[in-house]
C-alpha positions in Angstrom: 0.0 0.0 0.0 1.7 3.3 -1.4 1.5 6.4 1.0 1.6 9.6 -0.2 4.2 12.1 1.9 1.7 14.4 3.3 1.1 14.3 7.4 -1.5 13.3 9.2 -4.1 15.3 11.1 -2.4 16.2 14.5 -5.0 18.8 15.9 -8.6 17.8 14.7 -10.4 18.8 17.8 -13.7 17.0 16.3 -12.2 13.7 17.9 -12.5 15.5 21.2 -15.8 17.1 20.6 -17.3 13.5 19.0 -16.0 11.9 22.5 -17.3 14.7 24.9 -21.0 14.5 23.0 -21.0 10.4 23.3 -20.2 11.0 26.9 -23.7 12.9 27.1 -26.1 10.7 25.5 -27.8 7.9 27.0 -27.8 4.4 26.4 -29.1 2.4 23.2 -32.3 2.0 22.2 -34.8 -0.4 20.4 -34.0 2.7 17.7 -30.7 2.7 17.9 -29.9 -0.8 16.5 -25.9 -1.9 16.9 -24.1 -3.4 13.9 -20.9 -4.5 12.9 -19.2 -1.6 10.8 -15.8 -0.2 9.7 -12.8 -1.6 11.2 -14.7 -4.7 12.5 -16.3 -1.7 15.3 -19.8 -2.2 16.9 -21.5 1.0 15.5 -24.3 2.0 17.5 -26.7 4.7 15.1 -27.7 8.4 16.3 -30.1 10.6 15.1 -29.7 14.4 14.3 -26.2 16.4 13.7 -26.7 18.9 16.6 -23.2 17.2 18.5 -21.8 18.6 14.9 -21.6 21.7 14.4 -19.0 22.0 12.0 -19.9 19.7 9.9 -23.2 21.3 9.8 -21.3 24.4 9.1 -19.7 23.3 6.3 -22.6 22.0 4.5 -24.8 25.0 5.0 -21.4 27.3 3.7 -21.6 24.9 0.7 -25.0 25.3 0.2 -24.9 29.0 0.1 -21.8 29.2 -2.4 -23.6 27.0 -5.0 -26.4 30.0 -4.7 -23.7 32.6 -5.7 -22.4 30.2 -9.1 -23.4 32.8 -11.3 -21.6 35.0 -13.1 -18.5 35.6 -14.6 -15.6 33.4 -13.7 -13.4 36.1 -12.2 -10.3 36.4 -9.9 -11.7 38.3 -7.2 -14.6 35.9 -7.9 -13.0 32.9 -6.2 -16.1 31.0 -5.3 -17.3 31.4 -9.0 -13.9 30.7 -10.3 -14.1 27.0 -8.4 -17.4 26.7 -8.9 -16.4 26.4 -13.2 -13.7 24.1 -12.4 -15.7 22.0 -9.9 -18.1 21.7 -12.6 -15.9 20.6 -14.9 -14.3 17.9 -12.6 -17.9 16.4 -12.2 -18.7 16.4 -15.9 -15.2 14.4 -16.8 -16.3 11.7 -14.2 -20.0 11.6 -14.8 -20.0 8.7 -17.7 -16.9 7.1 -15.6 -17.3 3.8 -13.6 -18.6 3.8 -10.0 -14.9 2.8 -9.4 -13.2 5.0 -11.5 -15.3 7.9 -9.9 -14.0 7.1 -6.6 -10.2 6.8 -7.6 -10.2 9.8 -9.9 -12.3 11.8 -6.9 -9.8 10.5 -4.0 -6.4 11.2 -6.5 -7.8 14.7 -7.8 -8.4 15.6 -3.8 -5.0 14.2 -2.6 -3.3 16.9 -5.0 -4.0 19.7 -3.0 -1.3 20.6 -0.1 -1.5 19.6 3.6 -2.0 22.9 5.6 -3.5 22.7 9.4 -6.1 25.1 10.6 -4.1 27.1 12.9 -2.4 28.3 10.0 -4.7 28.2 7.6 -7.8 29.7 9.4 -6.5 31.1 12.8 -8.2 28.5 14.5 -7.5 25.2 16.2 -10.0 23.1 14.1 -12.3 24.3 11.5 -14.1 22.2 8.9 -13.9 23.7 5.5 -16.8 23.4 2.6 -15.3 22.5 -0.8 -14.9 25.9 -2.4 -13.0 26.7 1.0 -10.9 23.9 0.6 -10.1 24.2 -3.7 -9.4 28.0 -2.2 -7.1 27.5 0.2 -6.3 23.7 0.7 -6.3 21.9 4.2 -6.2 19.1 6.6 -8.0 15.8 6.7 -11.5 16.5 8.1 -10.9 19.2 4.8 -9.9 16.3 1.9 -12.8 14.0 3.3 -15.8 16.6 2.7 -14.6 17.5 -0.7 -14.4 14.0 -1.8 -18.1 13.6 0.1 -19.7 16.9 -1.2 -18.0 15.7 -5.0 -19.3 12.0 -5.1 -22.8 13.3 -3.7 -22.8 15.8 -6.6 -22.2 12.7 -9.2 -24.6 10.7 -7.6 -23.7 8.8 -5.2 -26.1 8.6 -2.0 -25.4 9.7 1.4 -26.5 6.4 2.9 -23.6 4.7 1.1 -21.0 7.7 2.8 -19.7 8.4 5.8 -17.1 10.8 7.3 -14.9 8.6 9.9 -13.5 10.3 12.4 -10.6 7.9 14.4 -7.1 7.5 16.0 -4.0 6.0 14.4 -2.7 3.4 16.5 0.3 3.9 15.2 1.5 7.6 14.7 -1.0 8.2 18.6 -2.5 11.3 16.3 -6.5 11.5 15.7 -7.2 11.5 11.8 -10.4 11.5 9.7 -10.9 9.8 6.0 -13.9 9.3 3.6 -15.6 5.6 4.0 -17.6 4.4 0.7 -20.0 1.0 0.7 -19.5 -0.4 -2.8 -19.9 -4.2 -4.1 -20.3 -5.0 0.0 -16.7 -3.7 1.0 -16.5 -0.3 2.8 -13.9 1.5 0.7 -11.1 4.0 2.0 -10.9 7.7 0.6 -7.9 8.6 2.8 -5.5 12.0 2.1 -2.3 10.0 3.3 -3.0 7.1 1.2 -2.7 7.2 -3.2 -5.3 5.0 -4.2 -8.7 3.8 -3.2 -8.0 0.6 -0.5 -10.7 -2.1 1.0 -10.9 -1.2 4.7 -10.2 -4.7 6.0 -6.6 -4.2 4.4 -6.0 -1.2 7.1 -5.0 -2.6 10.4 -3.9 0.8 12.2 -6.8 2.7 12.7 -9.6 3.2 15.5 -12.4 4.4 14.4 -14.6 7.0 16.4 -17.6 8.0 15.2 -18.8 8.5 11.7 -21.0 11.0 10.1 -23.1 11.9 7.1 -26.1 14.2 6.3 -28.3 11.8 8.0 -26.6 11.3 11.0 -24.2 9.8 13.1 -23.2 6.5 14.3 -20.8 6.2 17.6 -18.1 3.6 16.9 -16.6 1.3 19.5 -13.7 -2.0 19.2 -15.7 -5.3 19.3 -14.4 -7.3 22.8 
């Protein structure tokens, strides 16, 4: 598995946010069925997105930049300007395969530089929308709702995506990547990582929570 030289995320203060709003809801419910999910983790599911609110954020700030896609495509125009090449990215994959979408969508994503939020936004953890991001780059939280927002936009339903947000075992730094369901495997979208890889080939991580426009689903290791 080849790894692309970028680093991970080292600040995503989601992970601690995600952990201090599990701590405050109550136990399962007949609702709140428990499955087996990403990782080989017992995913327990969770209405609403109110524990979230930057990821809300970010898909209300994407929401209102598609409302300003008129117009000329300008360079004081930025979110017009990316709007024309987001566009154009979406039309070159639409007639591509379900799995050529997701490795020419993960590839075209893992081009754009690493920068964390303290520098990039004067803030300790900030989760950007995609014009934001195609702007002025980012971290991992960053990479993953591009890749979302841009597979939504070609078709692909939010049931079958989820935001993971998880430790690496390895490096001891909290991370977040872009999970797919395809052909029954849940597929990796993952900044540090080149291609597209079947998450029961990943051994290092442990997962969270997870997230999508739906809801959430709190993540635990299987005893």
């Amino acid at each position: 598995m080849t790894s692309m030289p970028k680093p991970m995320c080292r600040d995503i203060m989601a992970v601690l946010f995600g952990v201090a709003a599990l701590a405050l809801v109550g136990g399962t419910t007949a609702a709140q069925a428990q499955t087996l999910g990403i990782f080989g983790a017992i995913e327990t599911s969770r209405k609403g997105l109110k524990p979230f609110p930057k990821w809300t954020g970010a898909l209300a700030r994407h929401i209102r930049q598609m409302a300003k896609k008129r117009g000329p495509c300008e360079e004081t125009l930025f979110t017009r300007c990316y709007y024309k090449n987001w566009q154009e990215l979406i039309a070159y994959n639409r007639n591509a395969s379900p799995g050529g979408q997701l490795d020419s969508i993960n590839r075209y994503m893992n081009r754009h530089r690493y920068i964390i939020d303290p520098i990039n936004w004067g803030v300790r953890d900030y989760w950007a929308s995609p014009m934001q991001f195609f702007r002025k780059d980012g971290d991992c939280e960053d990479y993953a709702i591009a890749k979302y927002l841009t597979l939504r936009a070609l078709g692909w339903k939010a049931e079958s995506m989820r935001i993971v947000v998880l430790q690496d075992m390895n490096l001891k730094i909290a991370h977040a990547i872009l999970s797919v369901r395809y052909k029954g495997k849940i597929l990796l979208l993952d900044n540090q990582i080149a291609q597209v890889v079947d998450s029961r080939n990943v051994r290092h991580y442990q997962p969270i929570y997870s997230v999508n426009e739906n809801g959430w689903w709190r993540l635990r290791r299987a005893r």
